[in-house]
VOVOTI-222419 format. One record per residue (C-alpha): y, z, x. Coordinates in Angstrom, 1 decimal, always signed. Each point is the difference from the previous one (the first is absolute). Example, Ala and Ser with C-alpha at 12.3 -4.5 7.8 and 13.67 -1.06 7.14 Angstrom:
VOVOTI-222419
REC,-4.5,+7.8,+12.3
REC,+3.4,-0.7,+1.4
//
This chain:
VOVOTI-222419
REC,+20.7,-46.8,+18.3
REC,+1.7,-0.9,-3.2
REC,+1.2,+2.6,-2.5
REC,-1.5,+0.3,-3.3
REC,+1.9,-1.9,-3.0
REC,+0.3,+1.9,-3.7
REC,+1.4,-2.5,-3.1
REC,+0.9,+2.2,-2.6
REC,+0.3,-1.6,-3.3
REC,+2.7,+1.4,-2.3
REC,+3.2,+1.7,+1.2
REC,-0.5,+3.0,-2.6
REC,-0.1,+3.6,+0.7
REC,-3.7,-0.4,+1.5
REC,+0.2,-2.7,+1.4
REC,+3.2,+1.2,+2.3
REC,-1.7,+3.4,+0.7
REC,-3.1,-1.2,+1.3
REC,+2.5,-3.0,+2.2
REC,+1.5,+2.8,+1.4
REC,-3.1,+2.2,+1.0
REC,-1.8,-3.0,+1.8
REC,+3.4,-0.8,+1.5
REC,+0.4,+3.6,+1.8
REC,-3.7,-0.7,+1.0
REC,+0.9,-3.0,+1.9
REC,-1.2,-2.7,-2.6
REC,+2.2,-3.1,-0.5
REC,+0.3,-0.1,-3.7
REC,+1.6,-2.8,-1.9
REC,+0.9,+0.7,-3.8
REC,+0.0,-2.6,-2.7
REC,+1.7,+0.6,-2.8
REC,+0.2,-2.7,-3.2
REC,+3.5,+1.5,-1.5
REC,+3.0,-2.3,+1.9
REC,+1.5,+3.7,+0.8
REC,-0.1,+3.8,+0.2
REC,+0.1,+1.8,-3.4
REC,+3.7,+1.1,-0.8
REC,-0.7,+1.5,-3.8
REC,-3.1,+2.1,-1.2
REC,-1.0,+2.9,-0.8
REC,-0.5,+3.4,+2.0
REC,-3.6,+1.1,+1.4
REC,-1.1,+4.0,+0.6
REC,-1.2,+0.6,+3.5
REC,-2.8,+3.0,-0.3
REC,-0.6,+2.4,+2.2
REC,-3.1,-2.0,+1.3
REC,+2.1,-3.2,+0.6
REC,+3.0,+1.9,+2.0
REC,-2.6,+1.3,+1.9
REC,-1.6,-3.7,+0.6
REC,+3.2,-0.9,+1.1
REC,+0.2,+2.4,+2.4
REC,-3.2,-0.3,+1.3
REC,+1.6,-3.8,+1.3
REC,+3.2,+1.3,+0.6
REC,+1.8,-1.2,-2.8
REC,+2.9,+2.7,-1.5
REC,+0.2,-1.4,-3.4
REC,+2.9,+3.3,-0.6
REC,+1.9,-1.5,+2.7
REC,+0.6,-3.6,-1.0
REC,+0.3,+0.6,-3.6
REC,+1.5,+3.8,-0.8
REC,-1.5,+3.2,-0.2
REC,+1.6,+1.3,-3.7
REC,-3.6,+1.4,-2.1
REC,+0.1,+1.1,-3.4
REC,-0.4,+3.8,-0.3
REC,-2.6,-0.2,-2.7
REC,-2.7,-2.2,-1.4
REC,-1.8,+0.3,-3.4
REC,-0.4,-1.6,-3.2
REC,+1.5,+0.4,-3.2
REC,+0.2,-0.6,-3.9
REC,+1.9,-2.5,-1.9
REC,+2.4,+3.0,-1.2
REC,+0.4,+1.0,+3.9
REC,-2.1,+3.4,+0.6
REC,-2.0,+0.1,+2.7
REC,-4.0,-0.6,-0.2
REC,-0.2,+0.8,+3.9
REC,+2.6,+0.5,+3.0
REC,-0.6,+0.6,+3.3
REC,+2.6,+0.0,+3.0
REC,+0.2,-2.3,+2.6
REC,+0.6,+3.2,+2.3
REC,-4.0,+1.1,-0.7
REC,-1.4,-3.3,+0.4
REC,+1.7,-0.2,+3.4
REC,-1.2,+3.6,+1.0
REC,-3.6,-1.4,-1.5
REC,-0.3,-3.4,+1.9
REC,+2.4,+0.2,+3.1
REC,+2.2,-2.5,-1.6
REC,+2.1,-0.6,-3.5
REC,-0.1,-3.2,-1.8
REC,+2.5,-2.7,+0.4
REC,+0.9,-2.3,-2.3
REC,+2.2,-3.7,+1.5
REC,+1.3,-2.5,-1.1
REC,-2.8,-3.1,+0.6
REC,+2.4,-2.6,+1.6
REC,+1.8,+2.5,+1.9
REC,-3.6,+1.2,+1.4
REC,-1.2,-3.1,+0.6
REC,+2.8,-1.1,+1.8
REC,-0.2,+3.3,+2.6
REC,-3.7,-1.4,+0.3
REC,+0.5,-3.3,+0.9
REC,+3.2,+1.0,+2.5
REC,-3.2,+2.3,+1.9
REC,-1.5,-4.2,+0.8
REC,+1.1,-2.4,+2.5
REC,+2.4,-2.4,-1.8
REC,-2.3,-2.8,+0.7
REC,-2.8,+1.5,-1.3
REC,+1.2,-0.5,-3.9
REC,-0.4,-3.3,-1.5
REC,+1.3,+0.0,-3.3
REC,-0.7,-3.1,-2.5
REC,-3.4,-0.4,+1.9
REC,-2.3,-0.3,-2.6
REC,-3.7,+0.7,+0.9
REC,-2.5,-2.5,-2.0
REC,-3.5,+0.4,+2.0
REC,-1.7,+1.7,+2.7
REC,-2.6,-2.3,+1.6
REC,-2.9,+0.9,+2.4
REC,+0.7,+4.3,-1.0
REC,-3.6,+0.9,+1.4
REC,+1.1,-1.2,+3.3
REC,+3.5,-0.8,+1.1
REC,+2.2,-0.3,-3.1
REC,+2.8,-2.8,-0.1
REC,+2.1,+0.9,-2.8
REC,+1.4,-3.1,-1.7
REC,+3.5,+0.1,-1.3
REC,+1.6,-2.2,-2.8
REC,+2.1,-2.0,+3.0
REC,-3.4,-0.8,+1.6
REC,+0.2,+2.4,+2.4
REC,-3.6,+1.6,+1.5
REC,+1.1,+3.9,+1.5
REC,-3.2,+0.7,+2.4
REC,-0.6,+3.4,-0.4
REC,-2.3,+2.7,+1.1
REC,+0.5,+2.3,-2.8
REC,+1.4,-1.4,-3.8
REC,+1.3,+3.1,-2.4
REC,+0.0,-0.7,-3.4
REC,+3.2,+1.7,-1.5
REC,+0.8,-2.9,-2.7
REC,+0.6,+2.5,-2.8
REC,-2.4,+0.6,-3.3
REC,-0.6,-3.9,-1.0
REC,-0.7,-0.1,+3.7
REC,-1.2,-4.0,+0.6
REC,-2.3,+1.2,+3.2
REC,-1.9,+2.9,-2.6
REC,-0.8,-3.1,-2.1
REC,-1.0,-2.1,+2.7
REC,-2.4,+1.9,+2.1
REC,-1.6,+2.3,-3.2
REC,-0.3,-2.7,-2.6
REC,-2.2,+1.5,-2.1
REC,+2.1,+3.6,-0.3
REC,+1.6,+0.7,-3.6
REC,+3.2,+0.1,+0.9
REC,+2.8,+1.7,-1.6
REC,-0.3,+2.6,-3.3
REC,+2.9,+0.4,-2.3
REC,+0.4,+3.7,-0.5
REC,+2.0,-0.5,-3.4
REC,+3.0,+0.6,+1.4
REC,+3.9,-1.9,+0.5
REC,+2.2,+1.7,+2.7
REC,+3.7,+0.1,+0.4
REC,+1.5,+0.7,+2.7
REC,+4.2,+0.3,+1.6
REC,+2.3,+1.4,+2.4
REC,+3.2,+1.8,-1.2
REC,+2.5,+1.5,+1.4
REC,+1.2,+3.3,-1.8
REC,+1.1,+3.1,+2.1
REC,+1.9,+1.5,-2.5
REC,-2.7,+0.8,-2.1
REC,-0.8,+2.4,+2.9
REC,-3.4,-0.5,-0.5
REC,-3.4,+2.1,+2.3
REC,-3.0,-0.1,-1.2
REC,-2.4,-3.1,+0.1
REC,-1.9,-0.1,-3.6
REC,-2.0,-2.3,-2.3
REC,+0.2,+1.0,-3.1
REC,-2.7,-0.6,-2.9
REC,-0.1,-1.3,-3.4
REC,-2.6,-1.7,-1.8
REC,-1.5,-3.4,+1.9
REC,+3.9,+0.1,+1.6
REC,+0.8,+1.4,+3.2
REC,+3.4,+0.5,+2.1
REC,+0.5,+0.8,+3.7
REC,+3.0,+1.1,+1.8
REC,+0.0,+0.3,+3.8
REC,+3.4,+0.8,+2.4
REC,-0.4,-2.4,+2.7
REC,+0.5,+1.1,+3.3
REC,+3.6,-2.1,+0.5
REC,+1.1,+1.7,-3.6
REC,-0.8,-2.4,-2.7
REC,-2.3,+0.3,-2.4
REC,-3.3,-1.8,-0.2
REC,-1.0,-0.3,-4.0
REC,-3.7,-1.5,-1.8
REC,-1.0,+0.2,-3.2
REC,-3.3,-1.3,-1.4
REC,-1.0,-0.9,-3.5
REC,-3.6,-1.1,-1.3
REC,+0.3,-3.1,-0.9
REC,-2.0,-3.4,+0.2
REC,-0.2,-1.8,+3.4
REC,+3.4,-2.9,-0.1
REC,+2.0,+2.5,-2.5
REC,+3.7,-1.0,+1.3
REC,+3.3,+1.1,-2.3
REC,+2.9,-2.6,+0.8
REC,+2.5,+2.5,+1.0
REC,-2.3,+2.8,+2.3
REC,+3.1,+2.2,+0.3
REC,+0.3,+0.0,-4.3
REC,-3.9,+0.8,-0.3
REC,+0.4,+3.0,+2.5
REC,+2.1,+1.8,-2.4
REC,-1.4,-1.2,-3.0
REC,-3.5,+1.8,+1.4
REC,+1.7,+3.0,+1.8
REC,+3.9,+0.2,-1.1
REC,-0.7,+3.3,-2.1
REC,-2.2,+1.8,+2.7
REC,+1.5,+3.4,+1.6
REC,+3.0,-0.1,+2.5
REC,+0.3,-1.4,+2.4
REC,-1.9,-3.1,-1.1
REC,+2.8,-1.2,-2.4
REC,+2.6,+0.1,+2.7
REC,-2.5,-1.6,+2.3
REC,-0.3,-3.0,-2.3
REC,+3.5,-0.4,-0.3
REC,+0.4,-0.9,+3.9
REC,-3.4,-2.3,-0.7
REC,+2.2,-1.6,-2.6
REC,+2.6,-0.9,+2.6
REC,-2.5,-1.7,+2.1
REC,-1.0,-3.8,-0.4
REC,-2.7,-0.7,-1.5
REC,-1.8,-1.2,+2.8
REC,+0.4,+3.0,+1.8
REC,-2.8,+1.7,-2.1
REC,-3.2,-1.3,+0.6
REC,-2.5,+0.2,-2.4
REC,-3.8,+0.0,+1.4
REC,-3.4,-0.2,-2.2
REC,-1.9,+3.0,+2.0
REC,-3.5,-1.0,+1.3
REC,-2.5,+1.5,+2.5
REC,-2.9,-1.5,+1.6
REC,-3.3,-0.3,-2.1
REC,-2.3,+1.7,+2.4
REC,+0.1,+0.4,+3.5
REC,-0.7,-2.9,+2.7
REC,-3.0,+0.2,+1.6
REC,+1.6,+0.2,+3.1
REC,+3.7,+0.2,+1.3
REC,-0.9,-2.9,+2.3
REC,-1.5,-2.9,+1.0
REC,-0.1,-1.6,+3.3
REC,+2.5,+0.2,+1.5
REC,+2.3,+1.2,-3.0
REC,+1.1,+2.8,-1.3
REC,+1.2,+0.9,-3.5
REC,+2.8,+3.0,-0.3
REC,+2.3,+1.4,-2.9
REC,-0.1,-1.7,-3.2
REC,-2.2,-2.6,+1.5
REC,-2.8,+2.1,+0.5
REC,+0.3,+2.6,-2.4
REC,+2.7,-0.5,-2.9
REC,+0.8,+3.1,-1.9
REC,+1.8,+1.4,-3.1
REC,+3.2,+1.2,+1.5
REC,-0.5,+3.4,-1.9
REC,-0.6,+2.0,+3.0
REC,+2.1,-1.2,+2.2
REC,-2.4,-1.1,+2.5
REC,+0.1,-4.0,+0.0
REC,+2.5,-0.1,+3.2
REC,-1.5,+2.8,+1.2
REC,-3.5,-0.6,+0.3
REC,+1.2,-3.7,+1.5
REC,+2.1,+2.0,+2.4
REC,-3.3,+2.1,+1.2
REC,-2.1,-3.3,-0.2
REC,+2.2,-1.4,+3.0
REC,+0.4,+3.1,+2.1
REC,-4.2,+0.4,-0.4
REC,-0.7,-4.0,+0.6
REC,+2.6,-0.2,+3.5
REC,-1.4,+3.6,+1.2
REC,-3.6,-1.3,+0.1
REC,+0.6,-3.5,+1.0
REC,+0.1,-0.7,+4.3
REC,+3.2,-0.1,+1.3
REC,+1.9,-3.1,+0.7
REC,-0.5,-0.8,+3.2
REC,-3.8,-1.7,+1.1
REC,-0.6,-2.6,-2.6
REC,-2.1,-2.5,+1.1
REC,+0.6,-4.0,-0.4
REC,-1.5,-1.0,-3.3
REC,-4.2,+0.2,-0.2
REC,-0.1,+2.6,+2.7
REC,-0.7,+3.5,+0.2
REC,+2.5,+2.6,+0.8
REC,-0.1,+1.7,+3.5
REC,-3.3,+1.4,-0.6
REC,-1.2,-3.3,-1.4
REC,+0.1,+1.2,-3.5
REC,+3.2,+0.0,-2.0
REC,+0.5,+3.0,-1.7
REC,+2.0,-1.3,-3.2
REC,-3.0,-0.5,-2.3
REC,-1.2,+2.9,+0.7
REC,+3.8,+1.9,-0.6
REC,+0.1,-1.7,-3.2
REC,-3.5,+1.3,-1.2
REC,+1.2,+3.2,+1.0
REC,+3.5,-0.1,-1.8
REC,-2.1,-0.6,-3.4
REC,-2.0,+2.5,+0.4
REC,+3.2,+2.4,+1.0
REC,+1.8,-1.3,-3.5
REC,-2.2,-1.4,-2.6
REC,-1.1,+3.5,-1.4
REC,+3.1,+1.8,-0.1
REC,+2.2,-3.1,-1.0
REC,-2.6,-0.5,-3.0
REC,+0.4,+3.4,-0.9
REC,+3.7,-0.1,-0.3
REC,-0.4,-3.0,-1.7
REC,-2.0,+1.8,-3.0
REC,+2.1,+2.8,-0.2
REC,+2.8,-1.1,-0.4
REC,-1.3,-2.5,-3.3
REC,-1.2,+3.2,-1.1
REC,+3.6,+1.7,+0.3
REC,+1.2,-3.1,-2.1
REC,-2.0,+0.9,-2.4
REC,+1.3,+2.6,-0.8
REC,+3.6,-0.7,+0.5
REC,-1.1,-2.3,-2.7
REC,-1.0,+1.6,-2.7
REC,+1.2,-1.5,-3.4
REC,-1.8,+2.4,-2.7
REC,+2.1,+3.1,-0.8
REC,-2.4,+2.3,+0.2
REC,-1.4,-1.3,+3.9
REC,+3.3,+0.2,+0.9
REC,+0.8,+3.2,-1.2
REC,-3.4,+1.4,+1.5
REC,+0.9,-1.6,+3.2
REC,+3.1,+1.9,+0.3
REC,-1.2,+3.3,-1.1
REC,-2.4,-0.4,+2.7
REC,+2.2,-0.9,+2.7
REC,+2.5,+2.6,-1.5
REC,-3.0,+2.4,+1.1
REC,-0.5,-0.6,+2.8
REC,+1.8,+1.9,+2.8
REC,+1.8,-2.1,+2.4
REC,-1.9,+1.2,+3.4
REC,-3.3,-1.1,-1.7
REC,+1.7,-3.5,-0.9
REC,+1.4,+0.3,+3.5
REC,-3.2,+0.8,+1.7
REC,-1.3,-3.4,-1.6
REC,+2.2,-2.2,+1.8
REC,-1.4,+1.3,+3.3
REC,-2.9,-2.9,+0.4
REC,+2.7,-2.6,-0.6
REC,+2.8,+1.6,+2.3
REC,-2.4,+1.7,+2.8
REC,-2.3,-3.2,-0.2
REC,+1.5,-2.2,+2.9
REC,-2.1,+0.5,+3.1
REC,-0.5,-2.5,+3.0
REC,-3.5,-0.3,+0.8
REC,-1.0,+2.2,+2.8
REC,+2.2,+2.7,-0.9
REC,-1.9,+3.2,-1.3
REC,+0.3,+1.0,-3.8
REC,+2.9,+1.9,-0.7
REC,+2.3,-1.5,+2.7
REC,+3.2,-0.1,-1.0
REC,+2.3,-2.5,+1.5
REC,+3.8,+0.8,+0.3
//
């Protein structure tokens, strides 16, 4: 009896999270990924208390391969520094088992894809087609390659080629009216704790303390969809060069950098939801399924909890069956998994999804008088209540078939 085969397309965060669950489940998983290599530059991403505890749930220590240094506070602020809210990373952690983590993306990504066989990865394997994905899929690559697979996961990132294939007739992407930078620095003199974004008026800029010690920096303007400055380093401080300290000194270390090393995204989520996170034999994950705003944090988290969910209620690896038979029962129980993996994520992925455009909305605001509102509002509110809010999004990761209010540690 053979064991079942998983191609994974797309070598991102997702994509490696849910190769690594079916892999501990006894699946042989091959991963295509179009880029000739591993990413060596990028920017950080925040690990949530819901995706730590994902990762844990497949035995994945994501403190371990990448450092365990937290900030001791969280909030947002003004342009002229004071604090609209603040909470410490010491209460979240006594409120959801776990504090946030915020790595470096390569450096992540490469701990994930050292958990995989070596021969499992296949970099520069573009994917251009899935053929037959109602019954057993054959994934085409551009060297004319056809991957027989029992399972295809569809991890190809927010233009995702397979979301446009299979639901033709979806909207696509929405431009939320936003242009992100985003950098790495390295500055430990500047002795800086707390992870903030502070707030002006349709401008925005985030600093997080990675886990290895640097410093992972956005900043997002309103602007039209294409705006591009020829120097992004110069139109950093132009925007933000007279905002409180330690912004200023920030942009200095950004002005060391080359200019490639700031990249410089137009910020879109997905229109509306897909009808379903699969079809066939496929499954859509991360950005692919459900592109988000990144103003919550939640885009590499919610892909991290859609592969733990998909691999914990797919069959294990062992008893596939020879192509147009049934598994050992005479039924193969991957449709049916796959049905039940949308119906695990769709909702609460679509939810996510609208709150965090909402959130940008606000983070937004242009007029001087919505923005001032905004921050008297937030200003009044005390920080257990804005805490308490973050407890769907943090406390929200459950495998299916665990009772409500599980937590896993």
């Amino acid at each position: 009896m053979r064991r079942r085969h998983a191609v994974v397309v797309g070598a991102g965060i997702g994509g490696l999270t849910a190769a690594i669950a079916l892999h501990r489940r006894g699946w042989d998983v091959t991963v295509c990924e179009r880029a000739p290599e591993p990413p060596t530059t990028g920017a950080g991403i925040g690990l949530a208390p819901n995706a730590l505890r994902a990762l844990q749930a497949i035995g994945v220590g994501a403190a371990h391969a990448v450092g365990t240094a937290v900030p001791a506070t969280m909030g947002a602020r003004r342009r002229d520094g004071r604090w609209l809210t603040r909470v410490g990373t010491a209460a979240m952690a006594a409120r959801y088992g776990l504090a946030p983590l915020a790595v470096p993306r390569p450096a992540f990504t490469a701990a994930l894809a050292a958990a995989l066989p070596p021969e499992a990865l296949r970099y520069g394997t573009a994917v251009t087609a899935v053929d037959d994905p109602a019954g057993w899929p054959a994934v085409r690559t551009a060297a004319g390659e056809d991957l027989p697979a029992d399972l295809v996961v569809s991890a190809d990132g927010i233009h995702s080629p397979l979301r446009r294939a299979f639901f033709p007739s979806h909207p696509g992407l929405h431009y939320i009216g936003e242009s992100a930078w985003r950098t790495i620095v390295d500055a430990p003199d500047l002795r800086i704790s707390d992870m903030s974004e502070t707030w002006g008026r349709g401008e925005r800029f985030g600093v997080t303390p990675l886990a290895d010690g640097r410093f992972y920096l956005y900043a997002t303007a309103v602007v039209p969809a294409g705006t591009r400055s020829a120097d992004p380093r110069a139109e950093l401080r132009r925007r933000f060069g007279s905002w409180h300290d330690p912004i200023p000194d920030l942009l200095d270390r950004v002005d060391r950098l080359h200019p490639a090393d700031v990249l410089q995204n137009d910020l879109h989520d997905l229109a509306a939801p897909l009808p379903a996170l699969h079809h066939g034999r496929i499954a859509w994950l991360g950005d692919a399924a459900h592109a988000m705003a990144p103003n919550l944090g939640q885009g590499g988290c919610q892909a991290i909890e859609d592969a733990v969910v998909l691999a914990h209620l797919l069959p294990g690896g062992d008893g596939g069956s020879p192509p147009g038979g049934g598994g050992a029962g005479g039924t193969d129980p991957v449709p049916a998994a796959l049905a039940a993996y949308t119906a695990a994520r769709r909702d609460r992925t679509d939810a996510v999804r609208l709150r965090a455009r909402r959130a940008g909305r606000l983070g937004a605001l242009r007029s001087p008088l919505a923005a001032a509102a905004r921050d008297l509002a937030v200003l009044a509110t005390p920080s257990r209540i804005a805490l308490r809010g973050l407890d769907d999004l943090f406390n929200g990761f459950r495998l299916p078939g665990d009772a409500p209010g599980v937590r896993r540690r």
